[in-house]
PAGU-931863 format. One record per residue (C-alpha): residue number from 1; residue in three letters; x, y, z. Coordinates in nm, 2 decimals, padded with zeros to 4 digits. Example, Ala and Ser with C-alpha at 12.3 -4.5 7.8 and 13.67 -1.06 7.14 Angstrom:
<rs>
<r seq="1" type="ALA" X="01.23" Y="-00.45" Z="00.78"/>
<r seq="2" type="SER" X="01.37" Y="-00.11" Z="00.71"/>
</rs>
This chain:
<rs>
<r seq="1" type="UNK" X="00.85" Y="00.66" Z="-00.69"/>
<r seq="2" type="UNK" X="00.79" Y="01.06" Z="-00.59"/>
<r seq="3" type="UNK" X="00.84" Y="01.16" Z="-00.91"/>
<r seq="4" type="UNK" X="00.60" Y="00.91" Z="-01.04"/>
<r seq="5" type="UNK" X="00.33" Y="01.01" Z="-00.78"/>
<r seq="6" type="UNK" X="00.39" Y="01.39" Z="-00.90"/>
<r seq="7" type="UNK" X="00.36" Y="01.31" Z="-01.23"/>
<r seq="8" type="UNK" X="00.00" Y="01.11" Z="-01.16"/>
<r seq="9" type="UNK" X="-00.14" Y="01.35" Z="-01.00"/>
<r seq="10" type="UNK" X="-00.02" Y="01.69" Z="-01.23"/>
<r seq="11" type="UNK" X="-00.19" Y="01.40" Z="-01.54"/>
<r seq="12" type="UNK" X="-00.52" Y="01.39" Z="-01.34"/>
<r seq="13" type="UNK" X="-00.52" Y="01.75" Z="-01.24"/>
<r seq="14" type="UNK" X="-00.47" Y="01.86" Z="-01.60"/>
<r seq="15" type="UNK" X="-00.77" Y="01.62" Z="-01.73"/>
<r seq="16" type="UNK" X="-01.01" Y="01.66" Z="-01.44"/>
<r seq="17" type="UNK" X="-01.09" Y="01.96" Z="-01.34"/>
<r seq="18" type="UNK" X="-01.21" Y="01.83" Z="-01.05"/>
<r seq="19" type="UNK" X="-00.92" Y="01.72" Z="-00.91"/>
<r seq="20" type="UNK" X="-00.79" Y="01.91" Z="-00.59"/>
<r seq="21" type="UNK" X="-00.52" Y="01.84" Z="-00.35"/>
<r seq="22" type="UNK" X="-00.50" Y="01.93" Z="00.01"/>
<r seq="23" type="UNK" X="-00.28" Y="01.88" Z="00.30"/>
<r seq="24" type="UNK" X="00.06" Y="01.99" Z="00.52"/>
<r seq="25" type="UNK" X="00.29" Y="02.17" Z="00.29"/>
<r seq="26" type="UNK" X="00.15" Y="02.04" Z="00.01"/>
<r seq="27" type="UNK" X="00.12" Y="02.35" Z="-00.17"/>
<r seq="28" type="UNK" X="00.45" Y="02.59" Z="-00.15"/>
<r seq="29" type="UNK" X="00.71" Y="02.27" Z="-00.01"/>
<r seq="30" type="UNK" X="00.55" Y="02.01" Z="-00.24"/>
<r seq="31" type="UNK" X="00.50" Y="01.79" Z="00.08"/>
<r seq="32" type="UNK" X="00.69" Y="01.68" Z="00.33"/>
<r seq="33" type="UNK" X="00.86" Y="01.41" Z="00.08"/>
<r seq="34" type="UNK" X="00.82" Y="01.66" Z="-00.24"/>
<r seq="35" type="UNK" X="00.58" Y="01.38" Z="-00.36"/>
<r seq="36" type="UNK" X="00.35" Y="01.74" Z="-00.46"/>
<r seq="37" type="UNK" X="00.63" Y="01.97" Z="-00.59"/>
<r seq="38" type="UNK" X="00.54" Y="02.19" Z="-00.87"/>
<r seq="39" type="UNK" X="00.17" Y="02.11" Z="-00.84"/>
<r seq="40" type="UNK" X="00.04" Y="02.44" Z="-00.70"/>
<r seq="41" type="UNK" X="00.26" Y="02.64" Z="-00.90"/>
<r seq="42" type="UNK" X="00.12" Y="02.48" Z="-01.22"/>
<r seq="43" type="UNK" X="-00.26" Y="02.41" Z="-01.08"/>
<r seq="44" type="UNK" X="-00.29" Y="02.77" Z="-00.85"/>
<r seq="45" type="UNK" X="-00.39" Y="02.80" Z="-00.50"/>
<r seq="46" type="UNK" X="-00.75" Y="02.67" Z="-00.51"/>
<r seq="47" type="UNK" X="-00.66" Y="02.34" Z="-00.65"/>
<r seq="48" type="UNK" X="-00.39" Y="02.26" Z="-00.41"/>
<r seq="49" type="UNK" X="-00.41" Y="02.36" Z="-00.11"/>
<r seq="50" type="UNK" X="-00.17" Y="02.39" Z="00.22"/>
<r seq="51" type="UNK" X="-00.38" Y="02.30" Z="00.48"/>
<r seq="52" type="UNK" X="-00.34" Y="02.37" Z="00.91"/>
<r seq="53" type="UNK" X="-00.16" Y="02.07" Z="01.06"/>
<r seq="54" type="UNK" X="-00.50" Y="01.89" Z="01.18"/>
<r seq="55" type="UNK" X="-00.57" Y="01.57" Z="01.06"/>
<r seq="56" type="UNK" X="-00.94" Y="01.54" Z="01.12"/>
<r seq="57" type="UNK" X="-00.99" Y="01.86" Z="00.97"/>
<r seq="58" type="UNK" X="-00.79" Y="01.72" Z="00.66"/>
<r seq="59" type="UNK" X="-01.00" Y="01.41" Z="00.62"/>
<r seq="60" type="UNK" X="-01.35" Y="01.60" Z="00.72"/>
<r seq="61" type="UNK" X="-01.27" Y="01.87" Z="00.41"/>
<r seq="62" type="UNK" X="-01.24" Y="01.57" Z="00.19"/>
<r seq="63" type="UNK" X="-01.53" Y="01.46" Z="00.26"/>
<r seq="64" type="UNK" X="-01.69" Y="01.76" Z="00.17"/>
<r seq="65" type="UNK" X="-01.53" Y="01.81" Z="-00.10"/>
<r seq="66" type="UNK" X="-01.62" Y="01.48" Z="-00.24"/>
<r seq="67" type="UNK" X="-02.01" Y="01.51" Z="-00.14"/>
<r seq="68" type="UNK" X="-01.99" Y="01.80" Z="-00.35"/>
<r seq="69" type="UNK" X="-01.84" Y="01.71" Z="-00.68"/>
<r seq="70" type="UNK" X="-01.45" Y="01.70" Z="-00.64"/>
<r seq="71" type="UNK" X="-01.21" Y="01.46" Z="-00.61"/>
<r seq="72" type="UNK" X="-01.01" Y="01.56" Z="-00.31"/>
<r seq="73" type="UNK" X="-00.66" Y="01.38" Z="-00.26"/>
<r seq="74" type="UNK" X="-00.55" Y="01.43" Z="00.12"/>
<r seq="75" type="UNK" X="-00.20" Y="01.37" Z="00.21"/>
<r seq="76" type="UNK" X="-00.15" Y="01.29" Z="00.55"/>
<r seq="77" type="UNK" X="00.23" Y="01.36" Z="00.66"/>
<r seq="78" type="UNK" X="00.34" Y="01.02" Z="00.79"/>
<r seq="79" type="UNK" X="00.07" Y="00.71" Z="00.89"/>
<r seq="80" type="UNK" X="00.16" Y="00.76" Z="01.24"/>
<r seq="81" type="UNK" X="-00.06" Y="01.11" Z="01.19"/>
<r seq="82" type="UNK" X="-00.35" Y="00.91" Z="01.09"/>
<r seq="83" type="UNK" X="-00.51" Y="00.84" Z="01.41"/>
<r seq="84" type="UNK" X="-00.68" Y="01.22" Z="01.44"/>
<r seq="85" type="UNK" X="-00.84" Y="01.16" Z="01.09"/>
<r seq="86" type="UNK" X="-01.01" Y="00.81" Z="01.15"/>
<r seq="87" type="UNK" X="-01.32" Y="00.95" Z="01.26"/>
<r seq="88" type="UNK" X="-01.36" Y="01.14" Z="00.97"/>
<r seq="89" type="UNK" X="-01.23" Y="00.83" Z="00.74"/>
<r seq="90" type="UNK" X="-01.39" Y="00.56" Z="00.95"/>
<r seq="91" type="UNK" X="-01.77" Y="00.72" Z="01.04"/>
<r seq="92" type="UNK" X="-01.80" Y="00.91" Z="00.72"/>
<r seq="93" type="UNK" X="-01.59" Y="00.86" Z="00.47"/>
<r seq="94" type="UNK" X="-01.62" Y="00.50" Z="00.40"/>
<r seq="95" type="UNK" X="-02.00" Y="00.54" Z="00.50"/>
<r seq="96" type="UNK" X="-02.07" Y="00.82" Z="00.29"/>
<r seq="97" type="UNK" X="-02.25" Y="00.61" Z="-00.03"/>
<r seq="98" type="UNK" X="-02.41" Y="00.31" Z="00.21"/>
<r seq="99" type="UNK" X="-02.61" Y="00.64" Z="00.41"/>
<r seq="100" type="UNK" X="-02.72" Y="00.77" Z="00.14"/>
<r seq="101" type="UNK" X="-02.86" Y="00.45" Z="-00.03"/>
<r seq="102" type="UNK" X="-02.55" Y="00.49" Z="-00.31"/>
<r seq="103" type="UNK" X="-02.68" Y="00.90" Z="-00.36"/>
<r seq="104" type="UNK" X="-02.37" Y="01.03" Z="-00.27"/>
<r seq="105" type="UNK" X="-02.00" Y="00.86" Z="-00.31"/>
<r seq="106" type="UNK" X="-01.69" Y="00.97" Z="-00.16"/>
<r seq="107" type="UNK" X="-01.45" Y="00.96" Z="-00.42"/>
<r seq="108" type="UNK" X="-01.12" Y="01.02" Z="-00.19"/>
<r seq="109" type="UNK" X="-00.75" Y="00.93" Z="-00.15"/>
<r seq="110" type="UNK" X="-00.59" Y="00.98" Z="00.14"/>
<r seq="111" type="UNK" X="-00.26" Y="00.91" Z="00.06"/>
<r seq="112" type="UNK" X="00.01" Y="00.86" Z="00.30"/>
<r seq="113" type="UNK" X="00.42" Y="00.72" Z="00.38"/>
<r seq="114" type="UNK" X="00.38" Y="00.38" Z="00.47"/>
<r seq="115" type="UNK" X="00.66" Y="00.21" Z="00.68"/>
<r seq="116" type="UNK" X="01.01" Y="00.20" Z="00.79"/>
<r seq="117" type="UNK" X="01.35" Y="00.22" Z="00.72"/>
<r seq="118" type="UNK" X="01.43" Y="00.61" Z="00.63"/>
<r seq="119" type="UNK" X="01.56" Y="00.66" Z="00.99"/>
<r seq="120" type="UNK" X="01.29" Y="00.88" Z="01.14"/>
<r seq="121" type="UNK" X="01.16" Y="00.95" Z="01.49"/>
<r seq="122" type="UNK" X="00.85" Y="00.79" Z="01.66"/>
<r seq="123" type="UNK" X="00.59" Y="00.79" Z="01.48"/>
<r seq="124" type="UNK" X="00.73" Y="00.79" Z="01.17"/>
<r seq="125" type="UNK" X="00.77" Y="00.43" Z="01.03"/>
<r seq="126" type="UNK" X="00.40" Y="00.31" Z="01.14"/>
<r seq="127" type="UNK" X="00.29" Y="-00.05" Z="00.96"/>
<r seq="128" type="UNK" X="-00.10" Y="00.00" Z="01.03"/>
<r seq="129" type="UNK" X="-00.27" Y="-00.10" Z="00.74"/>
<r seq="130" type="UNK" X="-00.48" Y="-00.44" Z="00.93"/>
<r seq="131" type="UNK" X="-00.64" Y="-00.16" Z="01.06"/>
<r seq="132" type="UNK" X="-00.76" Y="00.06" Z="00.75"/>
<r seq="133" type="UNK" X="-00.85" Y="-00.28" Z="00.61"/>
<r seq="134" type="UNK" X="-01.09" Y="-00.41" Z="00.85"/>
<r seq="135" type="UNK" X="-01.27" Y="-00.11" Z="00.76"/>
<r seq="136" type="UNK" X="-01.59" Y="-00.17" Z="00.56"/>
<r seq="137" type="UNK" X="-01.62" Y="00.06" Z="00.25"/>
<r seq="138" type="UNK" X="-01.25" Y="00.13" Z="00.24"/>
<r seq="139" type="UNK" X="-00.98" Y="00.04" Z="-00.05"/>
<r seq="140" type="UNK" X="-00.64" Y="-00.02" Z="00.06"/>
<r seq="141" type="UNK" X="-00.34" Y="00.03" Z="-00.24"/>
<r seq="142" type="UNK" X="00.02" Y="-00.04" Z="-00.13"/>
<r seq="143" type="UNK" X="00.22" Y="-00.01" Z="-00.45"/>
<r seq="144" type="UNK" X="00.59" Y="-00.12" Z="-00.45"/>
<r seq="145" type="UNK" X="00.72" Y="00.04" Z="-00.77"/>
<r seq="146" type="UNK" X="00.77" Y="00.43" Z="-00.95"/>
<r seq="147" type="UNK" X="00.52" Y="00.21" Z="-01.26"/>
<r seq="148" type="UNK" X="00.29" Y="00.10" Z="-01.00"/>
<r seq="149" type="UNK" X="00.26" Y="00.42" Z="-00.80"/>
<r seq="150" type="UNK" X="00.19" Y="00.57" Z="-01.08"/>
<r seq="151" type="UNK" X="-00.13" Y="00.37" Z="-01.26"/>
<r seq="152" type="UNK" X="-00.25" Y="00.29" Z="-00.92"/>
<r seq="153" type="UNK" X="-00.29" Y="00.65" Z="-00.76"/>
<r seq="154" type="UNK" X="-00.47" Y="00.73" Z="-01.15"/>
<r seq="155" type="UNK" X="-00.70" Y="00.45" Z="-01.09"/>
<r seq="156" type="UNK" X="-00.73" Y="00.58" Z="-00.72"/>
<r seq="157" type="UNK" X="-00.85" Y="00.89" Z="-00.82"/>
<r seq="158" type="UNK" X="-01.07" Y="00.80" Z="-01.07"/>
<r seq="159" type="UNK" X="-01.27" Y="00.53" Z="-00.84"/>
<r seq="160" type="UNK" X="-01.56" Y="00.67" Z="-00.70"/>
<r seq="161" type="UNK" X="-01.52" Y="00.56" Z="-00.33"/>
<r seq="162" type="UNK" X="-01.26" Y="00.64" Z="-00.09"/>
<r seq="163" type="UNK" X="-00.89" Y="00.48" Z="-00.12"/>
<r seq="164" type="UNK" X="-00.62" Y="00.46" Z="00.11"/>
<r seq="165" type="UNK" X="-00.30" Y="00.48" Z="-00.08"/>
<r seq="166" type="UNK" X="00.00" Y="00.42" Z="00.12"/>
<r seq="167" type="UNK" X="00.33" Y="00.47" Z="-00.02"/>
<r seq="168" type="UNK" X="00.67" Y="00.31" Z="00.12"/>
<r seq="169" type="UNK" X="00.85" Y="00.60" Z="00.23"/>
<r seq="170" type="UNK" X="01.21" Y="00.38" Z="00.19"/>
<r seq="171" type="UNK" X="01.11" Y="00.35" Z="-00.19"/>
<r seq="172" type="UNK" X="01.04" Y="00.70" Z="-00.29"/>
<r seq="173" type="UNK" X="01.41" Y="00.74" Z="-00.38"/>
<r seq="174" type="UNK" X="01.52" Y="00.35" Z="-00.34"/>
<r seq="175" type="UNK" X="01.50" Y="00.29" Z="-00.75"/>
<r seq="176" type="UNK" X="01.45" Y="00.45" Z="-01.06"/>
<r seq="177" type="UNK" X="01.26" Y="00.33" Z="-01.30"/>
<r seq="178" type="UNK" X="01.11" Y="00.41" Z="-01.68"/>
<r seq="179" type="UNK" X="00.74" Y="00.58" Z="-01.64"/>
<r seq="180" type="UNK" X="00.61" Y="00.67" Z="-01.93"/>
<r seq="181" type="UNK" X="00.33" Y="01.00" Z="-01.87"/>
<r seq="182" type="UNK" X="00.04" Y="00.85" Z="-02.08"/>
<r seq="183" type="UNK" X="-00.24" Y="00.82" Z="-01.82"/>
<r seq="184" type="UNK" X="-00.29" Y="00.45" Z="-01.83"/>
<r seq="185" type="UNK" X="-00.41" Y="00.32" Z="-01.44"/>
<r seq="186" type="UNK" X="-00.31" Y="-00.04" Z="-01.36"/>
<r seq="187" type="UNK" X="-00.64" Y="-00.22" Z="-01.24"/>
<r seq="188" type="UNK" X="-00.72" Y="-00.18" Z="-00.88"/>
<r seq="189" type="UNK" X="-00.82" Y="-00.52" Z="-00.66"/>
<r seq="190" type="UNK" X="-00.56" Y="-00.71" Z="-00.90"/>
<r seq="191" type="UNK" X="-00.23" Y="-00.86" Z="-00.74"/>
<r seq="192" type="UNK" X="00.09" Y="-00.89" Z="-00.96"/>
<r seq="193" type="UNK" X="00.22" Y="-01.21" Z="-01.03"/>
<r seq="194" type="UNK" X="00.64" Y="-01.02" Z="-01.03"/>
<r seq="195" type="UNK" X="00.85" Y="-01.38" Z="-01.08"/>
<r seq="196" type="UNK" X="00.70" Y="-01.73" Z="-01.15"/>
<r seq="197" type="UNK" X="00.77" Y="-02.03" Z="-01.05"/>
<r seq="198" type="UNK" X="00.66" Y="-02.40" Z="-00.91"/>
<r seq="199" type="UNK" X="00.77" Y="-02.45" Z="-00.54"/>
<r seq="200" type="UNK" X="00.61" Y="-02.22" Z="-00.31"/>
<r seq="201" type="UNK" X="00.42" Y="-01.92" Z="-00.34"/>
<r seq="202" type="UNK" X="00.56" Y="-01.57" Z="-00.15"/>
<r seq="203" type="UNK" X="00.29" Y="-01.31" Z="-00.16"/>
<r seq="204" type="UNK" X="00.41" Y="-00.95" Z="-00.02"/>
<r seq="205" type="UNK" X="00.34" Y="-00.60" Z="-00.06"/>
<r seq="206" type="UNK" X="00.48" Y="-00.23" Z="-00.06"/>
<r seq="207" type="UNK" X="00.83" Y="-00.20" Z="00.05"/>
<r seq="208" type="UNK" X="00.89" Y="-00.56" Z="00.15"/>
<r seq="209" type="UNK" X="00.87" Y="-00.62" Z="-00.24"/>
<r seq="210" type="UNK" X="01.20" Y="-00.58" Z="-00.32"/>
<r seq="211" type="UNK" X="01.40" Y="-00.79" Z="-00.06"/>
<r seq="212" type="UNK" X="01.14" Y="-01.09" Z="-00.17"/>
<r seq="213" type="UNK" X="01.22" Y="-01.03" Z="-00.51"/>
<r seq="214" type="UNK" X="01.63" Y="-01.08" Z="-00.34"/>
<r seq="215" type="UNK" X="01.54" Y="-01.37" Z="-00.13"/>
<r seq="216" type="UNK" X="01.37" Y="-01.51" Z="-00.46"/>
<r seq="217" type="UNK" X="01.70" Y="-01.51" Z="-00.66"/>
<r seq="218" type="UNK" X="01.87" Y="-01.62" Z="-00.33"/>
<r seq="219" type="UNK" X="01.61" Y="-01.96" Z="-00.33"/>
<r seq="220" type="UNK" X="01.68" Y="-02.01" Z="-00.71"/>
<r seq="221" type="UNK" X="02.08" Y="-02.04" Z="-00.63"/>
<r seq="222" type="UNK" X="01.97" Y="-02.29" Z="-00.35"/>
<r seq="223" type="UNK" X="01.75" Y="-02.44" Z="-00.62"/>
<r seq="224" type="UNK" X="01.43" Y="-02.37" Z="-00.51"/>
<r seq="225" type="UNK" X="01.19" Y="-02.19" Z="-00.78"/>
<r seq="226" type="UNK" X="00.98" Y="-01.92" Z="-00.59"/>
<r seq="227" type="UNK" X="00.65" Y="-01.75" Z="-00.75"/>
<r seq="228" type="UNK" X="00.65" Y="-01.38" Z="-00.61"/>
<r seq="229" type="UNK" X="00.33" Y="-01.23" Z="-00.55"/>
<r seq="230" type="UNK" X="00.27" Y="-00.85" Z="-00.54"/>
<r seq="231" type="UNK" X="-00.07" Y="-00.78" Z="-00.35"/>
<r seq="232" type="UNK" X="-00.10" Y="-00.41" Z="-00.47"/>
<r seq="233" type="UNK" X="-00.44" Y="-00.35" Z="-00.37"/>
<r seq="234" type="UNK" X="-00.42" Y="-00.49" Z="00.05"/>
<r seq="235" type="UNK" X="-00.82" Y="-00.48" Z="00.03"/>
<r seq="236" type="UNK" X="-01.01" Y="-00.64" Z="-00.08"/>
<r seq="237" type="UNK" X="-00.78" Y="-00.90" Z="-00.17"/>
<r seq="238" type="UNK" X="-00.73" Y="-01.07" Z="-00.54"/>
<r seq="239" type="UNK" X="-00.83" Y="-01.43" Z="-00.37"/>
<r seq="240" type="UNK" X="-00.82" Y="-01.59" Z="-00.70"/>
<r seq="241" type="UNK" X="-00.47" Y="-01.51" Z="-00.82"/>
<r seq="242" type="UNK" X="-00.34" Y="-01.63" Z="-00.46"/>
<r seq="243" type="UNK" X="-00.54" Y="-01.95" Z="-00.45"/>
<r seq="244" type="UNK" X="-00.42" Y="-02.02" Z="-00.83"/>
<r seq="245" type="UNK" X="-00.08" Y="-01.98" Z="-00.73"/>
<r seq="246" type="UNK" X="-00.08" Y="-02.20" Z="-00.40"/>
<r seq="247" type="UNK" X="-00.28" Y="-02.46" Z="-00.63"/>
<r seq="248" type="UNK" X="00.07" Y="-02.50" Z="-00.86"/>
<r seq="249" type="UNK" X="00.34" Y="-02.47" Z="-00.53"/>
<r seq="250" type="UNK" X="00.15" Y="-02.62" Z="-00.28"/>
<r seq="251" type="UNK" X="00.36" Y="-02.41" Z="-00.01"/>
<r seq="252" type="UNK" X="00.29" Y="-02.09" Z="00.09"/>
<r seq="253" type="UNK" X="00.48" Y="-01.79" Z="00.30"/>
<r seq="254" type="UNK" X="00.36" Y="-01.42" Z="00.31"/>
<r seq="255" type="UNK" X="00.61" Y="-01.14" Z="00.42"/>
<r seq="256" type="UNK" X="00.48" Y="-00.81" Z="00.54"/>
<r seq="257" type="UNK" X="00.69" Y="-00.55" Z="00.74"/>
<r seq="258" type="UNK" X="00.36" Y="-00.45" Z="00.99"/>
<r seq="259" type="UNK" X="00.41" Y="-00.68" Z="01.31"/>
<r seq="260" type="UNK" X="00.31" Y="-00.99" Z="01.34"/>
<r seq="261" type="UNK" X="-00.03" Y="-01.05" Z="01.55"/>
<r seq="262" type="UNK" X="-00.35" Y="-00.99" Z="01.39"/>
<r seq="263" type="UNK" X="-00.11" Y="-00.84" Z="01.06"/>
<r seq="264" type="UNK" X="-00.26" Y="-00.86" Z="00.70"/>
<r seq="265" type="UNK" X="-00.04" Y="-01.17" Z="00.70"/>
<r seq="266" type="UNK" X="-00.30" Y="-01.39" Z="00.92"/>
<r seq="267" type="UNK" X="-00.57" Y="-01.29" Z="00.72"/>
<r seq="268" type="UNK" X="-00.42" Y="-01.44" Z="00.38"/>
<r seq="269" type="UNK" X="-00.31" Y="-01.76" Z="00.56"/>
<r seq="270" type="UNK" X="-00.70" Y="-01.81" Z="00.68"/>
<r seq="271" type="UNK" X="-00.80" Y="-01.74" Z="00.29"/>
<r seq="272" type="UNK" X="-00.56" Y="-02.02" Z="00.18"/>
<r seq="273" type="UNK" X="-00.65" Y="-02.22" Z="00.47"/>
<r seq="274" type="UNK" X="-00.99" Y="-02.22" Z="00.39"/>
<r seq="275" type="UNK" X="-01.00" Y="-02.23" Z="00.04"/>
<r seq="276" type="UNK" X="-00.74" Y="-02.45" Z="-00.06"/>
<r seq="277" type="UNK" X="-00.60" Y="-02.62" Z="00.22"/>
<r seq="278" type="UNK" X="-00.58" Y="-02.96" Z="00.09"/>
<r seq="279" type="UNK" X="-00.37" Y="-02.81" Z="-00.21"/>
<r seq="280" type="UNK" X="-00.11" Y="-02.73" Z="00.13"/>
<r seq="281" type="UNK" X="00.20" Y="-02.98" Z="00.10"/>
<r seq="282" type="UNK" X="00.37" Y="-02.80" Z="00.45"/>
<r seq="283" type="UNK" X="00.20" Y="-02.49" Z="00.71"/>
<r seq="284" type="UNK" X="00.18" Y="-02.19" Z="00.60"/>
<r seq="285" type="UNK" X="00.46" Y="-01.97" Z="00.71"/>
<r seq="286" type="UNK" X="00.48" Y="-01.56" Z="00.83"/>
<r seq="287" type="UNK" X="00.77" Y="-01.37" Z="00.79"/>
<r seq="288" type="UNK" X="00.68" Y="-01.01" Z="00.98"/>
<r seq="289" type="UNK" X="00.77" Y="-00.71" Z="01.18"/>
<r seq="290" type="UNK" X="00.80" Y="-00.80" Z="01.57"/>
<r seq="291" type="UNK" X="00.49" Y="-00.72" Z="01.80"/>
<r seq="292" type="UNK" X="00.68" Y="-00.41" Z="01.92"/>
<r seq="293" type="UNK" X="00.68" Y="-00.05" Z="01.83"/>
<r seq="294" type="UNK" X="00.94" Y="00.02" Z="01.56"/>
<r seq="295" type="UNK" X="01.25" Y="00.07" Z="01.75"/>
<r seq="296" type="UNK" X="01.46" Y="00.40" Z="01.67"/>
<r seq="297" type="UNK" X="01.75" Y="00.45" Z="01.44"/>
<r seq="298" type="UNK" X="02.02" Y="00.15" Z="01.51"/>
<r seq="299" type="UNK" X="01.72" Y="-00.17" Z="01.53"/>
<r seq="300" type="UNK" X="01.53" Y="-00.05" Z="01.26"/>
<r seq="301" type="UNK" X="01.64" Y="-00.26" Z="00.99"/>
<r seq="302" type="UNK" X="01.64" Y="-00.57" Z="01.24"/>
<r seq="303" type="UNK" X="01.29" Y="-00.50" Z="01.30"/>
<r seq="304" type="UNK" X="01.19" Y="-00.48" Z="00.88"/>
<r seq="305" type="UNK" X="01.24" Y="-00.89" Z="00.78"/>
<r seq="306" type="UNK" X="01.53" Y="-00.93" Z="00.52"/>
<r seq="307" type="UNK" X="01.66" Y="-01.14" Z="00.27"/>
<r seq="308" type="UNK" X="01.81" Y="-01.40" Z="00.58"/>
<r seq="309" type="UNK" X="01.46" Y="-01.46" Z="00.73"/>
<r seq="310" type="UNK" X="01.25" Y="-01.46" Z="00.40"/>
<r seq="311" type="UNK" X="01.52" Y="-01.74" Z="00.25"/>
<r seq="312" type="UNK" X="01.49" Y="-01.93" Z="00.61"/>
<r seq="313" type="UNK" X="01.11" Y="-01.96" Z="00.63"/>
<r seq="314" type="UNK" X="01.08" Y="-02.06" Z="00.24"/>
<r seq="315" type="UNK" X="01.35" Y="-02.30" Z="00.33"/>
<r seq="316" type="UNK" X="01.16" Y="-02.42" Z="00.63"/>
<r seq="317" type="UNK" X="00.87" Y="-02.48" Z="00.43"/>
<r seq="318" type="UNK" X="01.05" Y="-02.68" Z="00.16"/>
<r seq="319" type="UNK" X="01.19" Y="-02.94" Z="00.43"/>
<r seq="320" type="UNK" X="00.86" Y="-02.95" Z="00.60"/>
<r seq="321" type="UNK" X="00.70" Y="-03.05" Z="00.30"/>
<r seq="322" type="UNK" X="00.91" Y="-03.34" Z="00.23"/>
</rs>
């Protein structure tokens, strides 16, 4: 998945001049994760630029960037670093075309390592994206694949509004995969429909996309046929494709790695709830993260829900059913 995101932006950069990239050692390091490397060396100073470590001062050049022409992509280091930037993010940037009566967009990503499960300090593994998507006039993109990284962040960059891209930090070296450089974005807004099947309906995101593609094969040995959903974009939501699929399974669960109360989870379960809930054969289950902060080092993986819990709760909502 790095190289992929490398490879989007040094395809953007060389066929939009506008393009720019700024942040923490993204220039001579490559970033923090190397998710940059090369890209100063090839594009020059003034097109990607290291930056001070201050988040709000990040976020507030992208904004003026964007009000001027460009098409700034910010890296902030780890989500936990977000916090400083959210004034700029949440009082400008995703206000910047609704105060200016659509004269001015703010064509931004902030992009950003989403999650646990690399081992790092406090601060590190952060799970907050409920909050960026209760924010009016933001996009939220999760992708869990090198292919989707890579036609997501293109379409990213070439939306004229400001995206938060957030990238599993545990799949940036987790998988190789086959990404062919041709420029071609996946569509933004669009879940991905990764495994069919007819009786219930898991609908996930980012890094927790590969362990419900495990507990999937897991439920077909048990003999129970589980349709995977991939959210992609977190917000808004692709309603339809959800509602289509819960109309054939009549059973729902949704997985996510942020904890528990208030998570993106709740929000889907009061779509389906209200939309389709007489298509429901049994409750709609959660599997999450625990209402804690992510606990260092040896709980780590405890706290992240794996293949045992996903299995359990799709279980639980195949007896409940009958």
């Amino acid at each position: 998945m790095v190289e992929a995101i490398a490879m989007a932006h040094g395809w953007e950069m060389q066929h939009d001049e506008r393009v720019v990239v700024l942040g923490q050692d993204v220039g001579a390091n490559g970033g923090v994760f190397r998710a940059t490397l090369g890209l100063q060396q090839r594009f020059g100073g003034d097109r990607v630029q290291d930056t001070p470590l201050a988040e709000a001062a990040i976020a507030g050049m992208a904004v003026g960037m964007a009000a001027q022409g460009l098409r700034p992509v910010a890296e902030i280091q780890f989500m936990g670093f977000l916090y400083p930037a959210l004034d700029q993010i949440v009082n400008h940037m995703s206000r910047l075309r609704y105060r200016t009566r659509g004269r001015l967009s703010c064509p931004v990503v902030v992009r950003m390592p989403h999650g646990g499960g690399i081992h790092a300090p406090e601060h590190h593994s952060e799970s907050v994206e409920t909050m960026l998507c209760h924010v009016p006039g933001l996009r939220v993109v999760c992708p869990s694949s090198p292919a989707r990284a890579y036609g997501l962040l293109l379409a990213a960059i070439r939306d004229p509004d400001p995206v938060m891209f957030l990238e599993p930090a545990r799949l940036y070296r987790a998988v190789r995969q086959d990404v062919e450089d041709d420029g071609r974005a996946l569509p933004l807004d669009t879940a991905f429909t990764l495994r069919e099947g007819g009786d219930v309906t898991i609908v996930t995101w980012g890094a927790m996309t590969a362990e419900t593609l495990r507990a999937a094969d897991e439920l077909a040995g048990r003999g129970i046929d589980a349709e995977v959903i991939d959210l992609a974009t977190l917000s808004p939501i692709d309603t339809e494709t959800i509602l289509a699929s819960v109309g054939r399974t009549g059973r729902l669960v949704v997985v996510h790695e942020a904890a528990r109360n208030v998570g993106l989870g709740a929000e889907i379960a009061a779509l389906v709830a209200e939309h389709a809930l007489y298509d429901l054969l049994a409750p709609i289950r959660r599997v999450t993260g625990y209402d804690t902060v992510m606990p260092l080092y040896r709980l780590e993986m405890d706290y992240i829900p794996g293949v045992e819990r996903i299995v359990a709760a799709a279980e639980r909502t195949m007896a409940d059913s009958r």
